[in-house]
One Martini backbone bead per residue (centre of mass of N, CA, C, O) as a GRO file, in nm:
protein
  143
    1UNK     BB    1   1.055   1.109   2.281
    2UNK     BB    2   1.131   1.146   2.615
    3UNK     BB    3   1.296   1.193   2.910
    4UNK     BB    4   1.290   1.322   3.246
    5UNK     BB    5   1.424   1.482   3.145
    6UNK     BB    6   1.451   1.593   2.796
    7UNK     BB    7   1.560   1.331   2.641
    8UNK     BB    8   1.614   1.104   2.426
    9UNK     BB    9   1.389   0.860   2.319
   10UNK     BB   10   1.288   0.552   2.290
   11UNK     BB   11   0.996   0.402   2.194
   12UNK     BB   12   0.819   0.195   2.275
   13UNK     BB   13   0.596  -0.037   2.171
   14UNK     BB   14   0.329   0.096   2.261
   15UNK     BB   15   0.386   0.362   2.136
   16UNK     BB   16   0.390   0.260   1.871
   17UNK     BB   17   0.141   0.160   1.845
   18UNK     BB   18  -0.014   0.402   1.890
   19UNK     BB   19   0.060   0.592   1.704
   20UNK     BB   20   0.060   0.435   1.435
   21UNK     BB   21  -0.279   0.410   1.439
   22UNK     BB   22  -0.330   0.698   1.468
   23UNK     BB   23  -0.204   0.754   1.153
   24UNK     BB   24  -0.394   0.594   1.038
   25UNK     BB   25  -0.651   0.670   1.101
   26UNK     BB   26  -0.643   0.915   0.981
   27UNK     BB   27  -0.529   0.838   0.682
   28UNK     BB   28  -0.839   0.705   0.647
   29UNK     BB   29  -1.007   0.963   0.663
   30UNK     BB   30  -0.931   1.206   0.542
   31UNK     BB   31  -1.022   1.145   0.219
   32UNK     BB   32  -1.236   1.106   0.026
   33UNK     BB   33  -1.427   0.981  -0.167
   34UNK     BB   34  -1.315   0.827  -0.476
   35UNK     BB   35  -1.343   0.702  -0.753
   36UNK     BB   36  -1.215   0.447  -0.966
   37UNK     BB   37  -0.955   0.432  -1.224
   38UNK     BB   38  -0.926   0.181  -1.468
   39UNK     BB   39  -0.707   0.330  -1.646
   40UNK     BB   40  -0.494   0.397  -1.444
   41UNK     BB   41  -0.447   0.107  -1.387
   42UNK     BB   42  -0.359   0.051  -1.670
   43UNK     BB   43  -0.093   0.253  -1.629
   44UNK     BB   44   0.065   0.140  -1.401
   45UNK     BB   45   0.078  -0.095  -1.497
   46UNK     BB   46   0.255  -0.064  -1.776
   47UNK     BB   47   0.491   0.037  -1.624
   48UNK     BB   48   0.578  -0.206  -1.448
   49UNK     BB   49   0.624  -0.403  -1.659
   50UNK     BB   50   0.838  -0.220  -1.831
   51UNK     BB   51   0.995  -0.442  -1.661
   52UNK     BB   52   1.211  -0.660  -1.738
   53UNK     BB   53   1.475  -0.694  -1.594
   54UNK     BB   54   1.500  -1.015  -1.424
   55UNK     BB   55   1.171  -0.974  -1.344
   56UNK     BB   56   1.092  -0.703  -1.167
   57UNK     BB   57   0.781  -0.659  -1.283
   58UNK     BB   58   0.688  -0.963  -1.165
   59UNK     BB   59   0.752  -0.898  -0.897
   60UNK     BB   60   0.595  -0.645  -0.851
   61UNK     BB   61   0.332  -0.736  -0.911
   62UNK     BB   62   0.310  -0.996  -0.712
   63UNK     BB   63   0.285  -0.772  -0.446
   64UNK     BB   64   0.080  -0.622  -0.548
   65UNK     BB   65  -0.145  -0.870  -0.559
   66UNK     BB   66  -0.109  -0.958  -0.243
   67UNK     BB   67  -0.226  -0.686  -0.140
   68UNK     BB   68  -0.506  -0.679  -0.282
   69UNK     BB   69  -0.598  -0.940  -0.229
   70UNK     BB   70  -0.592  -0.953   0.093
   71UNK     BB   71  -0.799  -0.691   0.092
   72UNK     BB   72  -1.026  -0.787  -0.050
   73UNK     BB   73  -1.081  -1.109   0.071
   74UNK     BB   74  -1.002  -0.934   0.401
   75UNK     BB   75  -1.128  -0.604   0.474
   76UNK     BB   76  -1.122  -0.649   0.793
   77UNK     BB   77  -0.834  -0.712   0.805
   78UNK     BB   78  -0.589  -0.521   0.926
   79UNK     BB   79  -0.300  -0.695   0.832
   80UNK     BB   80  -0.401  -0.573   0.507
   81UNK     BB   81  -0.472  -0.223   0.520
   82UNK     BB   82  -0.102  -0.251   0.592
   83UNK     BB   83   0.173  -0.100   0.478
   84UNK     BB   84   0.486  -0.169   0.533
   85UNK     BB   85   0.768   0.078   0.396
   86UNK     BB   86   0.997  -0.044   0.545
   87UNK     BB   87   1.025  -0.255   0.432
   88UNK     BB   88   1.160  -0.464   0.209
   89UNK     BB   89   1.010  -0.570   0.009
   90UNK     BB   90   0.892  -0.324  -0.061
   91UNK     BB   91   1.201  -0.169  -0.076
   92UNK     BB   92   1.269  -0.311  -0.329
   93UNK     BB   93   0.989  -0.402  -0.531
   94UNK     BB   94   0.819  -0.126  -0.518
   95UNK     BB   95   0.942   0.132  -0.499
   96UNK     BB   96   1.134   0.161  -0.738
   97UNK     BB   97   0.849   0.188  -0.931
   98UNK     BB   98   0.689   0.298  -1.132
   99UNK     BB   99   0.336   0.316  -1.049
  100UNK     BB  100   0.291   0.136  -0.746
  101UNK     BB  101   0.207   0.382  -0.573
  102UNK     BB  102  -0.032   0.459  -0.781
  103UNK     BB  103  -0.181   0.158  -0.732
  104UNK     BB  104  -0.204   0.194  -0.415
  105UNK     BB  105  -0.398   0.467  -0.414
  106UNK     BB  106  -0.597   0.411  -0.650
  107UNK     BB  107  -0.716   0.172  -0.487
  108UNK     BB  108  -0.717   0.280  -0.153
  109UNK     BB  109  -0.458   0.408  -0.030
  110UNK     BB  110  -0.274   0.587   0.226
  111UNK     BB  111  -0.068   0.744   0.338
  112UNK     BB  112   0.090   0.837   0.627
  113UNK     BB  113   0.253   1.104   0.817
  114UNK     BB  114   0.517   0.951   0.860
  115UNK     BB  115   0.570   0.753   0.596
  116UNK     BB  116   0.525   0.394   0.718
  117UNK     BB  117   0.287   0.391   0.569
  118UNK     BB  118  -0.016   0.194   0.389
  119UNK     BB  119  -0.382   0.249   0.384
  120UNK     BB  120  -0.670   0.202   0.383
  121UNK     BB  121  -0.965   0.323   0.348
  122UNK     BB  122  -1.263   0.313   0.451
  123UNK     BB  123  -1.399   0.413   0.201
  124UNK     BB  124  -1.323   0.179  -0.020
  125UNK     BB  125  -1.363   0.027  -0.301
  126UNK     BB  126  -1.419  -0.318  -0.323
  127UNK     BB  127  -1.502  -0.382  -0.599
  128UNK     BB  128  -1.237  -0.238  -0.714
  129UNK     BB  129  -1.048  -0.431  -0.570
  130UNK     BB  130  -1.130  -0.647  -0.752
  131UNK     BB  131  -1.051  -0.515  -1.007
  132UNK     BB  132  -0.768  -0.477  -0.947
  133UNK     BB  133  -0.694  -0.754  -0.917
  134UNK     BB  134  -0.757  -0.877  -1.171
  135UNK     BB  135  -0.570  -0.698  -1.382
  136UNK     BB  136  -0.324  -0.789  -1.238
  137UNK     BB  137  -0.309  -1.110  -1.291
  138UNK     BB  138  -0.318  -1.076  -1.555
  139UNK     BB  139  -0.043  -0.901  -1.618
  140UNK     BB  140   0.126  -1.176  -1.486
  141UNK     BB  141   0.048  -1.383  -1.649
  142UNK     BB  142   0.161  -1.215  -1.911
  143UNK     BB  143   0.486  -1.138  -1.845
   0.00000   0.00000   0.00000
């Protein structure tokens, strides 16, 4: 964004949300749809599990749960099928840890082109994202 000299300038929110939309959107269609692999999923979960001090992988568990539940409970909801990877809870609790970012891609999420969000696909299969769910809350009711 410039401003009428064309030096920098800070971007408004309303175009930050038009960007961000249209970024979304990209995002959410470039990709194929493919089916998802519950064995990977299943290697996602036990890299996160085996985080056990201080309980940071039942916390990252926890988080990541919440989010696969939202999108799976309420797949119409807007404000369900995007993570701000921005965001602090994501980057304290899910980014630090192997298999995290792993298992919301194969969950069916597309990280955004400016890598500031991650985007659930159109084309997502919401069955799978039932399994994503269930597989998730067993392993935290178990950690």
């Amino acid at each position: 964004f410039t401003s009428e000299r064309g030096l920098p300038r800070r971007a408004t929110r309303p175009e930050k949300e038009a960007a961000s939309a249209a970024a979304a959107s990209a995002a959410a269609s470039h990709k194929p749809a493919k089916a998802g692999n519950p064995a990977k999923i299943d290697e996602y979960i036990a890299k996160v599990s085996s985080y056990r001090a201080g309980g940071d992988g039942k916390n990252c568990l926890k988080i990541l749960l919440l989010y696969v539940k939202n999108v799976a409970n309420n797949p119409d909801e807007e404000k369900f099928r995007t993570i701000k990877m921005d965001n602090k809870v994501y980057k304290s609790k899910v980014k630090p840890f192997l298999g995290a970012k792993a298992l919301l891609t194969a969950a069916g999420f597309v990280q955004t082109e400016d890598g500031t969000r991650m985007v659930l696909r159109d084309d997502a299969d919401r069955d799978f994202l039932n399994v994503v769910k269930g597989k998730l809350e067993e392993a935290y009711n178990k950690y």
